[in-house]
N, C-alpha and C positions, 0 to 999 in steps of 0.2 A: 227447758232443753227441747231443742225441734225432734224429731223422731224422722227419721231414715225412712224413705219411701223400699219397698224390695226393689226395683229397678235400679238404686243406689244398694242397697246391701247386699244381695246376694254375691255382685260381681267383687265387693270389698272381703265376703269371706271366701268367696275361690282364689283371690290372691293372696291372704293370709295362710292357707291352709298348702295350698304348692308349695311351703317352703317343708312342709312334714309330710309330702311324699312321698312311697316307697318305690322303689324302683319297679318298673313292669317287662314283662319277659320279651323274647325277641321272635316267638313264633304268635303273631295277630291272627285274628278269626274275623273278617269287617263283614256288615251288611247295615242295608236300610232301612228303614220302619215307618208306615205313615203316622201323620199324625196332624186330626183336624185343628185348621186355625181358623174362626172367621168364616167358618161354613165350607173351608175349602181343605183338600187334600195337602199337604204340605211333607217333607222327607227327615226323617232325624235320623243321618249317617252314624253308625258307634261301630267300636272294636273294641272286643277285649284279649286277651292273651290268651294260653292254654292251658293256662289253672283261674280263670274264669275272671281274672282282673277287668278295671275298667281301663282300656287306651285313653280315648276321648270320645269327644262328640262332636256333632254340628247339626243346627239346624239349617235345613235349605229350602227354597220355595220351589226350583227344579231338581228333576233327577236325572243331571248327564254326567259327560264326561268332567265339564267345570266342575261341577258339585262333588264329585267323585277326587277329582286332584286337588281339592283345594282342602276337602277334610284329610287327605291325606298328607299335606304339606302340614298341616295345622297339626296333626297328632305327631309326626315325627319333629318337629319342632319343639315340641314340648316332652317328649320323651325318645327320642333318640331313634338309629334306622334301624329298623326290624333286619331278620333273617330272611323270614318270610310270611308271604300275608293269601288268608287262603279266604276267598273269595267265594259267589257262588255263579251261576252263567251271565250274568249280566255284562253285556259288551260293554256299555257305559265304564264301567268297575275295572274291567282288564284293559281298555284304551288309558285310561287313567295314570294306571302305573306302568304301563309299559314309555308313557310318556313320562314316567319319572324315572324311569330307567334310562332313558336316551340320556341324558343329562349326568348319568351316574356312570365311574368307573366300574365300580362293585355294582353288579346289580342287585336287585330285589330279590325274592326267590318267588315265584305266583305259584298258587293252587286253587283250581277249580275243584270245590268238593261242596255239594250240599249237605252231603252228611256229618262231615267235620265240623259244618259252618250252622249244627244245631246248638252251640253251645251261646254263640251269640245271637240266636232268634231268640233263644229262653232269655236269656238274660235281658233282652228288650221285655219283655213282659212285668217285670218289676217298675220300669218306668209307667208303659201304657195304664196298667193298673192303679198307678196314682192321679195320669191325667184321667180318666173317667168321671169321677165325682165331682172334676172342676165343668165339663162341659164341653162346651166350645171355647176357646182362647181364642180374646178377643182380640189379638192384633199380633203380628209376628213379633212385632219387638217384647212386650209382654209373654208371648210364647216362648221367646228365645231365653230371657231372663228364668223365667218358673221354670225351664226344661234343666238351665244349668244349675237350678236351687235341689232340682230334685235328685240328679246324676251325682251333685258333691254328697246327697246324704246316703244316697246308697254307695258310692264308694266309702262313707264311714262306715257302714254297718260290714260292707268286705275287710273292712280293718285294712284298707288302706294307707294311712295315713301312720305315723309313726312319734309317738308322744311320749319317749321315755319309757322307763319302768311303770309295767303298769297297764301299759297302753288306756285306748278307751273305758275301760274298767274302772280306773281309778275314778272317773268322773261321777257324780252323781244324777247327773242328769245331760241331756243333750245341750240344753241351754249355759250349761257350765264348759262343757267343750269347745261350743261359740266363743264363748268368752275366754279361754285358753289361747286360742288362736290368736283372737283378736291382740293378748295382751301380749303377744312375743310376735307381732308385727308392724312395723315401723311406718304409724298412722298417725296423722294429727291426733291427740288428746281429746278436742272436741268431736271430733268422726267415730274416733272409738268408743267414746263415753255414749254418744249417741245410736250408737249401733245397740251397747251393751241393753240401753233403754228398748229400743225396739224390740231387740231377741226378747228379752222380759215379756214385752204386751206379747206378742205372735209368736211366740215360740211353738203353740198347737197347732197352726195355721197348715195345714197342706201343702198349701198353693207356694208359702214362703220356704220353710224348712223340711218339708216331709218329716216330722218326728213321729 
């Protein structure tokens, strides 16, 4: 049995696991965070709500107004339009959604507040603290890949995700939750047998699952 490179697995267990979502609230906290790839400065866009959930992510190679509306298109897409989303001074940030606001009946609601907007600098810290140990990350796509491997394991550890009576607890191990996933998501047989393979070898990897 071939074994799953992660630039194949990681993106097969963030779609399994979106269907055990729990829903995220309607008041966003958004900001940006660097993060080296390739010896160079790079942006990972995130939000979370305000009981600390994760929104979404992006990585980006600039930081404007595109980068700014495009993760913002992407988070609402996937979990639905905020109330409102509290920013910190960054023009880039407030061009953004003001330009998604043109577009919109209902607008957004904006908040400039840095002080608000400390709930989502800390919570960048749980990621950066992972990438460390790896180094430099050798390529944006490999960067992009390890960033969403790392953002789905910390959204399990927020208990995220929603698995029945029980929840993550019931599991005995993170590698057993892998495979939960995988087995109530509508995969080739061969892709999921070979995932399950993978998770087995790498499951302590960092780089791949953060356990």
């Amino acid at each position: 049995m071939k074994f799953l490179r992660p630039t194949h697995l990681v993106p097969l267990f963030e779609k399994a696991f979106r269907r055990h979502k729990r829903p995220v609230g309607k008041s966003w906290r958004m900001d940006e965070t660097y993060i080296r790839v390739k010896g160079e400065w790079r942006y990972l866009y995130r939000a979370v709500d305000k009981d600390g959930n994760t929104i979404d992510f992006l990585l980006r190679a600039k930081r404007d107004k595109v980068a700014a509306r495009r993760f913002f298109e992407k988070s609402i897409a996937h979990n639905g339009v905020p109330e409102i989303v509290t920013i910190d001074k960054s023009g880039a940030n407030l061009a953004a959604l003001e330009a998604i606001n043109a577009d919109r009946e209902t607008p957004i609601g904006i908040r400039q507040s840095k002080y608000l907007n400390n709930l989502v600098e800390q919570d960048h810290r749980a990621i950066k603290r992972r990438c460390v140990p790896m180094f430099a990350l050798k390529s944006f796509r490999t960067a992009a890949v390890t960033l969403a491997g790392l953002e789905l394991a910390h959204r399990i550890r927020k208990r995220q995700f929603s698995f029945g009576r029980g929840g993550p607890r019931q599991f005995s191990s993170l590698k057993h939750l892998w495979a939960h996933a995988l087995a109530h998501h509508d995969v080739p047989a061969r892709r999921t047998e070979a995932a399950r393979m993978t998770v087995s070898r790498q499951c302590t990897r960092t780089q791949v699952l953060a356990c």
